[in-house]
C-alpha positions, 0 to 999 in steps of 0.5 A: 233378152230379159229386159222390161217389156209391155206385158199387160201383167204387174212387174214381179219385185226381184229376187236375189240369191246366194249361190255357190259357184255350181248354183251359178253355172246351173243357173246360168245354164237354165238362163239360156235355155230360157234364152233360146227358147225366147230367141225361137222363130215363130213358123212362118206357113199359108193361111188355113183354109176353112173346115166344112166335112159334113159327116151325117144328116138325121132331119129326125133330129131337126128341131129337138134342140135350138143350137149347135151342140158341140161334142169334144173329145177331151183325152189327155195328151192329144194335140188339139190340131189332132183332137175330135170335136164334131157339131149337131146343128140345130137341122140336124146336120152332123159335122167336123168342127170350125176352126173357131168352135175348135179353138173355143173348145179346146181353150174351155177344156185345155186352157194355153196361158196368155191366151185370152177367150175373147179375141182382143179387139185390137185384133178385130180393129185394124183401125185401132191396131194401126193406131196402136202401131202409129203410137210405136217409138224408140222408148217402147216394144210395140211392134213386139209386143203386137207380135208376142201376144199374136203368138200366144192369140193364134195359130200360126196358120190362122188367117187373123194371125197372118193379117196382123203380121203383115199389118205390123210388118208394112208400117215397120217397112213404111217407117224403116223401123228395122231395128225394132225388131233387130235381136228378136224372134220375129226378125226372121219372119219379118225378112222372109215376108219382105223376100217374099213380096218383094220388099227388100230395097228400104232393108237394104238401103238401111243396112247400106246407110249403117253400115250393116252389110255384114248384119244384112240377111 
């Protein structure tokens, strides 16, 4: 649950405390709080489709500036799938905002830690994401790691989001590297993505050969 893991940040030196026996129970306490929040599944839901709503068209307007302005509605404690941001583009069509210029928007004005501006290319690449995944072996977090920052890159309805846990999850499946992901978040959506196209013989064909049928979804 809390072992080393490839984060991309400088390990943080160990800290040690003298507790009390209550100290120790509370902290105990806070640990699998912290725990639970970890072991939480990240949802599993369709690719979102594309936003073009065209709410006004002023040709008075065409010319007077040379790009997109965005107007974003910067209320405090609004979600940001729930935030206003509209675009004037440069023809004067008034319009809902994409999904990338909501994303970019709203990470300017409410920035989610761990998440960078610029989509990391490994996201972009599948060339260099299978390359990365190729590299996976018993000693590393790899898959878990493509995961986790994926989690923290995307949306969970975002199309890039969706193509990167099936890329990950069929070289998972075509390595029988199943127990990669055993005891992690991810476990679950994995076995729903292998359920749902039909992928199930090499998972259960493992727990067969390793006696896990009781461990078997």
């Amino acid at each position: 649950m809390f072992r080393k893991r490839k984060t991309g940040q400088k390990l943080k030196e160990p800290k040690y405390t003298f507790m009390t026996e209550e100290q120790l129970v509370e902290a105990l306490k806070e640990a699998d709080e912290k725990a639970q929040k970890s072991l939480q599944m990240p949802p599993v839901l369709r690719p979102r489709k594309d936003i073009y709503k065209e709410l006004s068209f002023d040709p008075e307007l065409q010319g007077v500036e040379k790009s997109t302005i965005i107007f974003t509605d910067i209320t405090m404690n609004i979600n940001d799938r729930d935030r206003l941001i509209v675009a004037r583009d440069p023809d004067g069509t008034l319009r809902y905002a994409s999904w990338a210029e909501r994303e970019k928007m709203n990470q300017i004005y409410f920035p989610r830690e761990g998440k960078e501006f610029m989509t990391p290319k490994m996201f972009e690449d599948s060339e260099l994401l299978n390359q990365i995944l190729g590299r996976a072996s018993d000693e590393d977090n790899t898959y878990e790691f493509v995961l986790d920052r994926a989690c923290l890159q995307f949306e969970p309805d975002d199309p890039l989001y969706v193509g990167v846990c099936e890329t990950v999850y069929n070289t998972i499946d075509e390595r029988r590297h199943f127990d990669y992901l055993k005891s992690t978040r991810h476990y679950g959506p994995f076995v729903f993505y292998l359920a749902r196209t039909r992928r199930m013989d090499n998972l259960l064909f493992h727990s067969l050969t390793h006696d896990r049928l009781v461990d078997s979804p």
